[in-house]
GUTI-331351 format. One record per residue (C-alpha): residue in three letters; z, x, y. Coordinates in steps of 0.001 Angstrom, whole numbers, plus 524288, in hexadecimal, padded with zeros to 5 digits. Layout:
// GUTI-331351
ala, Z, X, Y $
...
***
This chain:
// GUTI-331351
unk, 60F53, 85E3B, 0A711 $
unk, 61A29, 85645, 0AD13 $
unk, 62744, 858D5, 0B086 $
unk, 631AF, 851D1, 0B7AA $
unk, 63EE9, 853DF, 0BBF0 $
unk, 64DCD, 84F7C, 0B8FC $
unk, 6584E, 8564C, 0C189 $
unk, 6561A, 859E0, 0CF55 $
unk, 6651B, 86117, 0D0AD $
unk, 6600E, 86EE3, 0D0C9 $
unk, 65704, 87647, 0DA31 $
unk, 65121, 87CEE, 0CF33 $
unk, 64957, 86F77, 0CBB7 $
unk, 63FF0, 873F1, 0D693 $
unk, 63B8E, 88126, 0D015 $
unk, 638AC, 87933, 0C44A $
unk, 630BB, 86E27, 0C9D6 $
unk, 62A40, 8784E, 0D061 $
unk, 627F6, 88188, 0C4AB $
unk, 62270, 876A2, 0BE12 $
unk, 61928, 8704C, 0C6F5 $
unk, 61537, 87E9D, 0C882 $
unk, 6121B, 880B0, 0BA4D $
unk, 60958, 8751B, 0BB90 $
unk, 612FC, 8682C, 0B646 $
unk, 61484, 85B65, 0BD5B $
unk, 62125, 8572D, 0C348 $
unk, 6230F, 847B6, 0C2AA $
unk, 62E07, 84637, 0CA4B $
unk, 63C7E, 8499C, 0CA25 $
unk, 6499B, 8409E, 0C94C $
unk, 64D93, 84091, 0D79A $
unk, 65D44, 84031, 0D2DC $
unk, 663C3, 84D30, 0D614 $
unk, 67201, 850D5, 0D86D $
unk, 66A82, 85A98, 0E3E9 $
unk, 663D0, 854EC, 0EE10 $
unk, 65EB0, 85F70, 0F4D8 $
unk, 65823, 861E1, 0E599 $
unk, 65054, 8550A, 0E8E1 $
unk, 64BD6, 85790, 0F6EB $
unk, 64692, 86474, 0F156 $
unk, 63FDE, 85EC6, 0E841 $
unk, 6398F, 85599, 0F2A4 $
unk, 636A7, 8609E, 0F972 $
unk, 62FB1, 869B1, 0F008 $
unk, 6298A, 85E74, 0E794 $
unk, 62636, 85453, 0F0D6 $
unk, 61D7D, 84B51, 0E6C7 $
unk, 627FF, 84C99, 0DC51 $
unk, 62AE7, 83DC6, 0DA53 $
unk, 63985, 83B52, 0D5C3 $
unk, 63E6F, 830DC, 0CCC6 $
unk, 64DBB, 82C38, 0CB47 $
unk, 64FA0, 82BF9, 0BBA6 $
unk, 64931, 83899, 0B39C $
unk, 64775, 82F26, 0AA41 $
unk, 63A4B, 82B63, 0AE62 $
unk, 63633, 83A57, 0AC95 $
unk, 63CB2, 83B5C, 09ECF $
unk, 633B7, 82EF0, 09A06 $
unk, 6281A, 833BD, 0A09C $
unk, 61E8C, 8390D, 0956A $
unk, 616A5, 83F73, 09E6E $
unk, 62060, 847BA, 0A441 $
unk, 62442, 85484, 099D3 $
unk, 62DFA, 85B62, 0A0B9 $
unk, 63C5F, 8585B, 0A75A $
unk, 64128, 86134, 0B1BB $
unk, 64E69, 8628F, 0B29A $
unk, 6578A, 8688C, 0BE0C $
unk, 662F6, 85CE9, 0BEFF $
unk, 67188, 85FA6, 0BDE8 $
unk, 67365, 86A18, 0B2C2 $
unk, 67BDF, 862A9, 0AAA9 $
unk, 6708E, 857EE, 0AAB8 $
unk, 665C5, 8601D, 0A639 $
unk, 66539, 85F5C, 0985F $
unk, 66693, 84FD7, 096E5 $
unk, 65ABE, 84E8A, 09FB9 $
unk, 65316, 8594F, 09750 $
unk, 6591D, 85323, 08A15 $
unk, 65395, 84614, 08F6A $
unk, 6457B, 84BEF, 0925C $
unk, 644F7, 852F3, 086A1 $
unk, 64776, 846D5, 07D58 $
unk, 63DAE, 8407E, 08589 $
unk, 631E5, 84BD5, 0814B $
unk, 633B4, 85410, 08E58 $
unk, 63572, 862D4, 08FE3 $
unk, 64100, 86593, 09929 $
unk, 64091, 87151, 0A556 $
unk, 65096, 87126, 0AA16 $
unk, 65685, 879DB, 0B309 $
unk, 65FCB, 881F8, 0AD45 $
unk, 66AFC, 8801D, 0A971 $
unk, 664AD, 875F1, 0A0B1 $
unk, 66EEA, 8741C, 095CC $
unk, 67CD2, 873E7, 09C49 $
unk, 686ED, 872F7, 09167 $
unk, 6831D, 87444, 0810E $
unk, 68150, 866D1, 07D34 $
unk, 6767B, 865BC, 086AD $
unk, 66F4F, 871DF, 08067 $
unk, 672CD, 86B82, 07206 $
unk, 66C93, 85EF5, 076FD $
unk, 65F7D, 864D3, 07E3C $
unk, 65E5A, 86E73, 070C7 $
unk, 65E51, 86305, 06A3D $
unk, 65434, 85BE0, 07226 $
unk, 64C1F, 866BD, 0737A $
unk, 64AC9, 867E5, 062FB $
unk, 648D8, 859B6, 0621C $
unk, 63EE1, 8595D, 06BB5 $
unk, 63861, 864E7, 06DDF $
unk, 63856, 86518, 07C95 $
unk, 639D0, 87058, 0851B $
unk, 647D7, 871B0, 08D4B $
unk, 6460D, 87C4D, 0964C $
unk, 650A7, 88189, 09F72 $
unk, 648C6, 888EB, 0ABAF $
unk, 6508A, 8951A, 0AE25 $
unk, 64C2A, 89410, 0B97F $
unk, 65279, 8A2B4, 0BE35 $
unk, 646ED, 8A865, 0B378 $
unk, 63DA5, 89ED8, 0B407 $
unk, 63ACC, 89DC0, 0C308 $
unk, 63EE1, 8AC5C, 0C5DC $
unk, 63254, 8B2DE, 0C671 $
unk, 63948, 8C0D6, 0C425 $
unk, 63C8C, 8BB04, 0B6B6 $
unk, 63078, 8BB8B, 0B10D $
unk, 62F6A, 8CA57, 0B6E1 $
unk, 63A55, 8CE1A, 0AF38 $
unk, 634BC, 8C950, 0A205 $
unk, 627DB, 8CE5B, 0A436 $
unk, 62E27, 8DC53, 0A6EC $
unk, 63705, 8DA6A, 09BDE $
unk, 62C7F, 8D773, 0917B $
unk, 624F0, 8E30B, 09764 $
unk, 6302D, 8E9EA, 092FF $
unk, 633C7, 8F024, 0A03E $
unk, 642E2, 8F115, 09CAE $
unk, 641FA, 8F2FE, 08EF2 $
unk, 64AE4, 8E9A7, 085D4 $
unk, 651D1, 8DF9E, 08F72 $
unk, 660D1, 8E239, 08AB4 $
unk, 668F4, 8D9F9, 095EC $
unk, 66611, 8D226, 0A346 $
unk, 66ECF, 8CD9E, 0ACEA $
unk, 66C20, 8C28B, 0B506 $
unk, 67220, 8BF48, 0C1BA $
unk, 67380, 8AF0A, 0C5D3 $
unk, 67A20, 8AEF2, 0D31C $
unk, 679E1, 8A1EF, 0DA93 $
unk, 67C02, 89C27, 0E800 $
unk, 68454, 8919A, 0E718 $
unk, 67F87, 88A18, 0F250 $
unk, 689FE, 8805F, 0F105 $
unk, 68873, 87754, 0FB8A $
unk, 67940, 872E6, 0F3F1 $
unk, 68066, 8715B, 0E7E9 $
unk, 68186, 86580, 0E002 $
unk, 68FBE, 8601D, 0DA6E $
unk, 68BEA, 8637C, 0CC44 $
unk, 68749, 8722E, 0CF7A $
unk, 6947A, 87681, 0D23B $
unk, 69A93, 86D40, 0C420 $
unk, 69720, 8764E, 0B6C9 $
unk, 69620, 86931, 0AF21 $
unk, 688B9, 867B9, 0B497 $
unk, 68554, 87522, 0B4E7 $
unk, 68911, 87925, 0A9DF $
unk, 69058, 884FC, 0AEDA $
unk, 68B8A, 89310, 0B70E $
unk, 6861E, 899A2, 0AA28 $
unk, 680C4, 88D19, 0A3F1 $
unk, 679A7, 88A36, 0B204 $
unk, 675F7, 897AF, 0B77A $
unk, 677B1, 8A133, 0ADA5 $
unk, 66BC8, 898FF, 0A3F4 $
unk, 662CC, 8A207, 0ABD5 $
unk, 6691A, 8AE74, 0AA53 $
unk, 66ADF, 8AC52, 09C3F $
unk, 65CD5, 8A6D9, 09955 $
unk, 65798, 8B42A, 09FDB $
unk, 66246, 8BC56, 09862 $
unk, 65B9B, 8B5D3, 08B51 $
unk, 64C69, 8B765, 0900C $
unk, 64D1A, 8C493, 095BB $
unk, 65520, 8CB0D, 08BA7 $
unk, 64C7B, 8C4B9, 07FF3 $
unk, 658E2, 8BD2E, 079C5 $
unk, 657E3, 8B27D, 07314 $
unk, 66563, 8AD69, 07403 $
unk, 67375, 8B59D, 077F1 $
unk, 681BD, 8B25C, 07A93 $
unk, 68B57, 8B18E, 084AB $
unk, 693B2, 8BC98, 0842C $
unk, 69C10, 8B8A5, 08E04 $
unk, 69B30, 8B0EE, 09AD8 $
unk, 6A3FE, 8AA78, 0A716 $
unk, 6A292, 8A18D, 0B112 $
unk, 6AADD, 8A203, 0BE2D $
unk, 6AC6C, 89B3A, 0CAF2 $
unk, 6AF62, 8A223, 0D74B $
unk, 6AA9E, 89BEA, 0E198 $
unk, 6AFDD, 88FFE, 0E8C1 $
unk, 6BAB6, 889B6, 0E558 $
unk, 6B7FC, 87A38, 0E622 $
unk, 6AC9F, 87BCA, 0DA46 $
unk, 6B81F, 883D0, 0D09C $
unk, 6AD05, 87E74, 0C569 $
unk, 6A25C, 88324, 0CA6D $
unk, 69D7F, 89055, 0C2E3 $
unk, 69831, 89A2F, 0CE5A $
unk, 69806, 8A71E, 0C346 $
unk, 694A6, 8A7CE, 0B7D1 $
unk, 69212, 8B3D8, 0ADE4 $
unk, 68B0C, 8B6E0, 09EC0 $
unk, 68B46, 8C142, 096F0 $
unk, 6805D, 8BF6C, 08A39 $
unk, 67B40, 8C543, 07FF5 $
unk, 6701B, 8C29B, 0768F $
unk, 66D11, 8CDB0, 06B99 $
unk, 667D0, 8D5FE, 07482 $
unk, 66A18, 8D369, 08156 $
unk, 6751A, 8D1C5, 08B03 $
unk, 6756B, 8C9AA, 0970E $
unk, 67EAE, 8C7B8, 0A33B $
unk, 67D45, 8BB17, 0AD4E $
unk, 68530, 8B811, 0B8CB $
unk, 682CE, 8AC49, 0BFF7 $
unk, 6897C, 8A85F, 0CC13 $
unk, 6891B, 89FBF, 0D88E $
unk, 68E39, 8A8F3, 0E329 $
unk, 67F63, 8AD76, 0E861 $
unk, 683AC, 8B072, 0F6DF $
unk, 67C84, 8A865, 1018D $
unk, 67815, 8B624, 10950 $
unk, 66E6F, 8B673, 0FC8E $
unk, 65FED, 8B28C, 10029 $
unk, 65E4D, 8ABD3, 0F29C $
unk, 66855, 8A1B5, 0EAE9 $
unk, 66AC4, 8AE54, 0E0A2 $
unk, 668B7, 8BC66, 0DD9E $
unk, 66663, 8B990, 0CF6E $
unk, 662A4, 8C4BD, 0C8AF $
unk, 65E8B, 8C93E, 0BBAD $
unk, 65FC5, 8D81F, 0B4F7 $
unk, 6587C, 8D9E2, 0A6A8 $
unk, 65DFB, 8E605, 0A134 $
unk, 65457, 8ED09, 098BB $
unk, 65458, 8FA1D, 08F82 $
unk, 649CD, 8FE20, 09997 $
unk, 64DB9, 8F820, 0A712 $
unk, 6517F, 8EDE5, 0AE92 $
unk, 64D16, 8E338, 0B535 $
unk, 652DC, 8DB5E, 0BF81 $
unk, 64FAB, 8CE53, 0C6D1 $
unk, 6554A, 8C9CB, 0D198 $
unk, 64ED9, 8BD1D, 0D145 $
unk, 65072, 8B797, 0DFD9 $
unk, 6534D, 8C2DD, 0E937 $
unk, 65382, 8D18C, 0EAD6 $
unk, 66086, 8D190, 0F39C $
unk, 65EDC, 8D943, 0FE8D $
unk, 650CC, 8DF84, 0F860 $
unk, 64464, 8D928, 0F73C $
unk, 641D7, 8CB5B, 0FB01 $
unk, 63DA6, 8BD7C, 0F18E $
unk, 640A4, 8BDE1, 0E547 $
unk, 63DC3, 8C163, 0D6C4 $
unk, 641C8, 8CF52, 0D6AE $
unk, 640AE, 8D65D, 0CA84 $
unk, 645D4, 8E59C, 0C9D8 $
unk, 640BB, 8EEF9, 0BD5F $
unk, 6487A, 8FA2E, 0B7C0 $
unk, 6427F, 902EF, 0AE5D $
unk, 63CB7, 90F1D, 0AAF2 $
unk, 63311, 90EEF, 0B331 $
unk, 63A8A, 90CA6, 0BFC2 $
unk, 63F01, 901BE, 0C7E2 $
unk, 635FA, 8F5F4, 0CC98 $
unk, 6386F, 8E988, 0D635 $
unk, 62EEC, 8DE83, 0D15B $
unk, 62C08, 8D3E3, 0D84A $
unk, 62C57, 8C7E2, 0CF13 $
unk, 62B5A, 8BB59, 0D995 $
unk, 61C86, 8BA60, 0D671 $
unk, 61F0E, 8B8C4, 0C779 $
unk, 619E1, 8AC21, 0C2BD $
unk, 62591, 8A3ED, 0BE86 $
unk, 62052, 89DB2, 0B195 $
unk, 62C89, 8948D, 0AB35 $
unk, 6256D, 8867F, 0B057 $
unk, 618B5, 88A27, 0A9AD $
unk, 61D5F, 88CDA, 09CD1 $
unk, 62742, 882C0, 09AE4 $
unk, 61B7C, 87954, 09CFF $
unk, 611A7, 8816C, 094DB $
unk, 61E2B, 87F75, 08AD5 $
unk, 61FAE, 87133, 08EDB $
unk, 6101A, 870D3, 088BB $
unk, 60EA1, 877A6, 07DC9 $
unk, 61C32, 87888, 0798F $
unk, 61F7D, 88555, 07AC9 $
unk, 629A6, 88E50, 07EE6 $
unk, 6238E, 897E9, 08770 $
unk, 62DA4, 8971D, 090E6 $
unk, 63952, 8998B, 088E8 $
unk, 63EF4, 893DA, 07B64 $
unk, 6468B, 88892, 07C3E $
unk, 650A7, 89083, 074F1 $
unk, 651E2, 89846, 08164 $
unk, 65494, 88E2C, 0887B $
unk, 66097, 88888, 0801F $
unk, 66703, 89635, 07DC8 $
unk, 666C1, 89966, 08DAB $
unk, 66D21, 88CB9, 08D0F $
unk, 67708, 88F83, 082DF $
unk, 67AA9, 89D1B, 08820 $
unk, 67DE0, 8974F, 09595 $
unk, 6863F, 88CA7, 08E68 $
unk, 68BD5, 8957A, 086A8 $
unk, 68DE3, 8A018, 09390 $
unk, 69304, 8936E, 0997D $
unk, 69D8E, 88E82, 08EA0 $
unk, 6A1F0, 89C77, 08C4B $
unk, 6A4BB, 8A143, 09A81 $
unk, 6B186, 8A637, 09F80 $
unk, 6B615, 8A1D6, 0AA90 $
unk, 6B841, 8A9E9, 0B51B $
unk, 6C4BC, 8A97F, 0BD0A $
unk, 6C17B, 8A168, 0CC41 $
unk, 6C96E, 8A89B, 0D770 $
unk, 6C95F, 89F2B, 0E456 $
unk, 6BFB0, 8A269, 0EE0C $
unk, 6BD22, 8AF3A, 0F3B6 $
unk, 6C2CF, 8B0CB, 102A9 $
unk, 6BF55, 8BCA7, 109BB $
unk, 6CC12, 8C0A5, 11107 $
unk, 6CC37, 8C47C, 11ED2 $
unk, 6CD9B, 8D08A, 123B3 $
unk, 6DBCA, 8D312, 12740 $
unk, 6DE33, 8DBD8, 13469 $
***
């Protein structure tokens, strides 16, 4: 199989080149325009035979090439997938794939008419190892009926690498349309719900004051007909932390808990992939970084036979919907100026 890529303008392009070539596809080439170029001279330097073309329209009317890759500037994402689509290719974006509703009425619309796959790689379950831990213990039934998670999405900012459209929410789509996707998708998967609703959410900026539009919290409450989750998102991961952010997941079950703290143990063990049980049977660290990550082989075994092994395409558009939805509905918080430690008066 044969994949190439459209939008170089996140780092997260290189874990799915890489997950790809890994799962045995060919990459023919990327389109060297990028709105980052430090995103291009890392792909130079961890694909050095990747050949690079100007216009993605030579990939899109290449036959032999099946799949389009997708990581450019959110707000771009779903014309470039509508395009490969209506072209007979199956579509791998980064998330936040769909940024506003009449993209996601467009790409449903495609994806009837032409029966091509539009995947979104949630790429906080899907290259975690510790996330396939979790469901294995939860279909062992080592918590018992999975009634609530919470998952954690702090951020550094690391403003200074930062493109202009990464701080302006018309190309993000907003905090909880960008970030919050993965909390919500793994709200859906782990708690067995097929869909849910936004009970409430808000959105907030507290940080400095020359980006006032520029959403650094973010916060959902949702419920399906079983199930209740809570996400907070944020951009204020301090720099003394080893790791870009403590993100963190904790499945509530009638049995136990279990909790991941996906990139680091602060101030415990070291790596990452942690995974802590609760139940009846006691307590239990588990060491999840060897677990094989398996999202890149299934979407192509899908890709083949047509399948949907790796999750429903219906999935995909209600994580999507829910985050618009969280998005649209949000209060927003109240923005105080800057914080200012005072000096110590004598």
């Amino acid at each position: 199989m044969r994949f190439a890529v459209i939008g170089i303008d996140h780092r997260h392009i290189y874990h799915m080149i890489n997950g790809l070539i890994e799962a045995g596809a060919e990459c023919a080439g990327f389109v060297s325009q990028t709105s980052d170029g430090k995103i291009l001279e890392g792909i130079a330097e961890r694909f050095p035979d990747l050949k690079s073309v100007p216009d993605g329209r030579v990939f899109i009317d290449d036959p032999s090439i099946e799949i389009i890759v997708t990581a450019a500037v959110p707000s771009e994402r779903a014309a470039i997938a509508i395009a490969a689509m209506k072209a007979g290719k199956d579509v791998m974006a980064d998330k936040p794939g769909i940024t506003d509703y009449a993209q996601l009425a467009e790409i449903e619309k495609v994806v009837a008419e032409t029966g091509r796959i539009f995947s979104i790689c949630f790429s906080e379950r899907f290259v975690v190892p510790a996330t396939g831990v979790a469901q294995k213990l939860i279909d062992e039934g080592s918590i018992g009926r999975v009634i609530q998670t919470i998952g954690l999405g702090p951020h550094r900012l690391n403003r200074l690498i930062r493109p202009d459209w990464f701080f302006d929410p018309a190309f993000y789509g907003g905090i909880l349309v960008d970030i919050a996707s993965h909390q919500i998708d793994q709200f859906l998967i782990y708690t067995g719900s097929d869909t849910a609703e936004i009970i409430s959410s808000a959105i907030g900026h507290f940080g400095a004051d020359d980006i006032p539009a520029f959403q650094d919290f973010g916060e959902v409450l949702l419920r399906s007909d079983h199930a209740t989750g809570y996400v907070r998102v944020d951009w204020f991961t301090a720099d003394g932390l080893s790791t870009w952010g403590d993100g963190r997941l904790i499945i509530l079950g009638t049995e136990g808990t279990i909790e991941l703290r996906k990139y680091v143990d602060i101030a415990g063990r070291d790596g990452a992939d942690h995974v802590f049980l609760v139940n009846g049977k006691g307590t239990k660290h588990i060491d999840a970084s060897q677990e094989p990550i398996t999202y890149f082989r299934t979407f192509l075994t899908d890709v083949r036979e047509r399948s949907e092994t790796t999750m429903k395409q219906s999935h995909v558009f209600t994580v999507s919907r829910l985050a618009l939805d969280a998005q649209k509905r949000a209060t927003i918080l109240a923005h105080r100026p800057a914080f200012r430690p005072q000096e110590n008066k004598q």
